[in-house]
N, C-alpha and C positions, 0 to 999 in steps of 0.2 A: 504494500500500500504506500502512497508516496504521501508523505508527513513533509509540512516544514511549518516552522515557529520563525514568527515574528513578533515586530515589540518596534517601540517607537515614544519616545515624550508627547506626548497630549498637551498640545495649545490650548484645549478645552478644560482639561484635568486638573493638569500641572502636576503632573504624574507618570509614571512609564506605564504605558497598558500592554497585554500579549493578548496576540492570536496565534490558537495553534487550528494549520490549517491541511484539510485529508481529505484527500483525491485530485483529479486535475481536468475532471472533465464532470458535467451533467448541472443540475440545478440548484443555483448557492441556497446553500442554506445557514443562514447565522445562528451560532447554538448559543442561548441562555443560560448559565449555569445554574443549579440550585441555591437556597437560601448561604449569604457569605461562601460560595463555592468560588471556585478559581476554572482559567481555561482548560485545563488539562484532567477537568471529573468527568469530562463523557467517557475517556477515554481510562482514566481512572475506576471510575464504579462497572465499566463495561460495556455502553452503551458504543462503542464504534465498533467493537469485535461482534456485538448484536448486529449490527446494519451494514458489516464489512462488505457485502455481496454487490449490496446498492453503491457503497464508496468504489469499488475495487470494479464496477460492472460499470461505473462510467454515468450511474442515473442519478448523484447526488452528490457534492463538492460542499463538504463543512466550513465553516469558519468557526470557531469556539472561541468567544469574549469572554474578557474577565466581567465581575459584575462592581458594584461598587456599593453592595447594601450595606458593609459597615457602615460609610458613611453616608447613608441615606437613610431607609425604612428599619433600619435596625439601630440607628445610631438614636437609644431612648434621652440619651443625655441631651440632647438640644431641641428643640422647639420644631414643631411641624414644619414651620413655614423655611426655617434653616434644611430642613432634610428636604425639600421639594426644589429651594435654590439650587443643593449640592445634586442633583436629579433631574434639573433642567440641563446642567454642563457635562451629566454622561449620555442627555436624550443629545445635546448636540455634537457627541463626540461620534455616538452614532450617526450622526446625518451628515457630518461635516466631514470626519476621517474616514471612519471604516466602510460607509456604502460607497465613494470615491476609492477606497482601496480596493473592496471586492469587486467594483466594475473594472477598475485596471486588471486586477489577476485574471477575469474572466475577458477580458477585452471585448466588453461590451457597455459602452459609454451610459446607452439609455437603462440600464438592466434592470428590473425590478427582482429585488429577493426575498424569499420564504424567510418567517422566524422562526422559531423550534424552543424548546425548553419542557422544562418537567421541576414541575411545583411552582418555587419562586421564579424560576427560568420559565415558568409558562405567563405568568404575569407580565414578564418584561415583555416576549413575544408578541402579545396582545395588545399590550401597553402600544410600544412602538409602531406595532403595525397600524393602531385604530388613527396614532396619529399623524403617519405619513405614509398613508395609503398607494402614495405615489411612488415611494420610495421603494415601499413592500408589497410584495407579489401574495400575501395571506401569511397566515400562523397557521401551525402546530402544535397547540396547547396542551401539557397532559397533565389534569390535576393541578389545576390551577388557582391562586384565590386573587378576585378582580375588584376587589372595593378595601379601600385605607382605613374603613373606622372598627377595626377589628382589633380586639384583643391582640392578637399575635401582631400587632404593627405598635401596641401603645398608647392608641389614639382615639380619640370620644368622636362622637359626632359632631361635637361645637369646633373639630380642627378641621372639619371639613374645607368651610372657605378656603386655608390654607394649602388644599392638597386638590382640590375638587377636579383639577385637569391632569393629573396621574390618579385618577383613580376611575376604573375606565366603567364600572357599572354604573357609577351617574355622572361623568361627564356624557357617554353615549345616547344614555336617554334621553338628551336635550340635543340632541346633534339634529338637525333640521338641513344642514345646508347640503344642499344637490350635489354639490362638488364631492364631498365625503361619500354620500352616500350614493355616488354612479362610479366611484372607483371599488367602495365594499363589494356592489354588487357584482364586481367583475373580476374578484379574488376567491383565491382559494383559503376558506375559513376553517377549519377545524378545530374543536374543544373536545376533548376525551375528559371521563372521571370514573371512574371505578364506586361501588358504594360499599365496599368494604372498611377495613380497621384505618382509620386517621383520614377519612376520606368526607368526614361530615360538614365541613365547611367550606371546601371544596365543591363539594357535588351542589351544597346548596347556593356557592357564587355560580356555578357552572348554569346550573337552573337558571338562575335571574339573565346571565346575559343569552340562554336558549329563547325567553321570551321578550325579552329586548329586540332579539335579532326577526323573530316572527313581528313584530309589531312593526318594526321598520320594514317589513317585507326583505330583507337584505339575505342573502342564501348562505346557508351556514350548515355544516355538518358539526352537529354536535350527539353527539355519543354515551351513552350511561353504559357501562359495563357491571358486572354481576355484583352482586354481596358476596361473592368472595375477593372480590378484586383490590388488593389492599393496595393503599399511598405508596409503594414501595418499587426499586428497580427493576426487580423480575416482570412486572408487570409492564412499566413501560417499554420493557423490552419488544414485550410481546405486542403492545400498543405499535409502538415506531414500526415494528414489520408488518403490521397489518394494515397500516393507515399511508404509509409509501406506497406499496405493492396494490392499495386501491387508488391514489392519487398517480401514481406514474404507471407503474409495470413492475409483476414482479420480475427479477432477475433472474 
């Protein structure tokens, strides 16, 4: 399989970021890591020796980012509104570096590309995708959670103002403008959740944005898998090769 790592100081950051990047031919896909995860966990917990067929068959080209949740949705020590500043300069490190990167590697100027992730790496996925639709070709969400006023982020519902455009269940539901919503309808949307162990606020954000996405009319494959299907790798394993092999071809 052809690996290479790259890294670069971020003018957005102000920080060194890495991409580790696997295959050289097929459909980028930029990967999310999980919650405080680093580039090198898909590959780490398993998940590219899962999908090697697709990387190595030519149907899918990773990119794997780092994330920056310490210092943003994780980081409890400073105020909403400070985690959402430090949030807007990794949305534009995305827009500004890394998509100008992957259409170079890919040598394709206009490119639009897939995002990918699994848990907190599904939220960014989503996150990113909903808000520069033009940039991204759709998500791949597995088990994802898509609203900020939750326990596991910290946060009341009175910090909302502070976060309310990363936080993608109600900023969407107010999304009205044509422009957004004639680029959704012409991506590829996918949301997996399992209803298994660790899987309860997950499945029930996953809900919310299934009927957001039916109310906008906007086409979305979103997916409930079994009460045995727990939050856990083995399962996105098995998600990632089912959800490729129906979006492209299997290998």
């Amino acid at each position: 399989m052809y690996v290479e790592n790259h890294h670069w100081d971020s003018p957005s950051l102000s920080r060194n970021m890495r991409i580790r990047e696997y295959g050289h031919l097929g459909v980028p896909i930029v990967v999310f890591p999980c919650s405080l995860g680093h580039y090198d966990d898909y590959e780490g917990m398993g998940m590219v020796d899962a999908i090697s067929d697709f990387i190595d068959g030519g149907i899918i080209r990773l990119f794997c980012v780092e994330s920056v949740d310490a210092g943003t949705w994780f980081n409890f020590g400073v105020a909403p509104g400070e985690r959402d500043r430090r949030y807007q300069e990794y949305d534009s490190y995305m827009v500004n570096e890394v998509v100008p990167f992957i259409r170079e590697r890919c040598r394709q100027p206009e490119l639009r590309i897939m995002t990918n992730g699994c848990s907190m790496g599904a939220y960014h996925a989503v996150n990113l995708f909903l808000k520069h639709p033009d940039l991204f070709a759709g998500c791949l969400a597995l088990s994802g959670l898509y609203r900020l006023d939750r326990r596991e982020f910290g946060m009341q519902a009175g910090d909302m103002e502070q976060v309310y455009f990363n936080s993608p269940i109600h900023y969407l539901s107010g999304i009205g403008n044509p422009w957004y919503l004639d680029w959704y309808r012409k991506s590829d949307i996918v949301l997996c959740v399992g209803q298994g162990a660790w899987e309860e606020a997950c499945l029930e954000d996953t809900r919310s944005m299934a009927e957001i996405f039916r109310e906008k009319q906007i086409p979305a494959w979103v997916d409930f898998w079994g009460h045995d299907v727990d939050h856990d790798w083995p399962w996105w394993f098995r998600q990632m090769r089912y959800f490729l092999g129906s979006i492209y071809r299997e290998p």
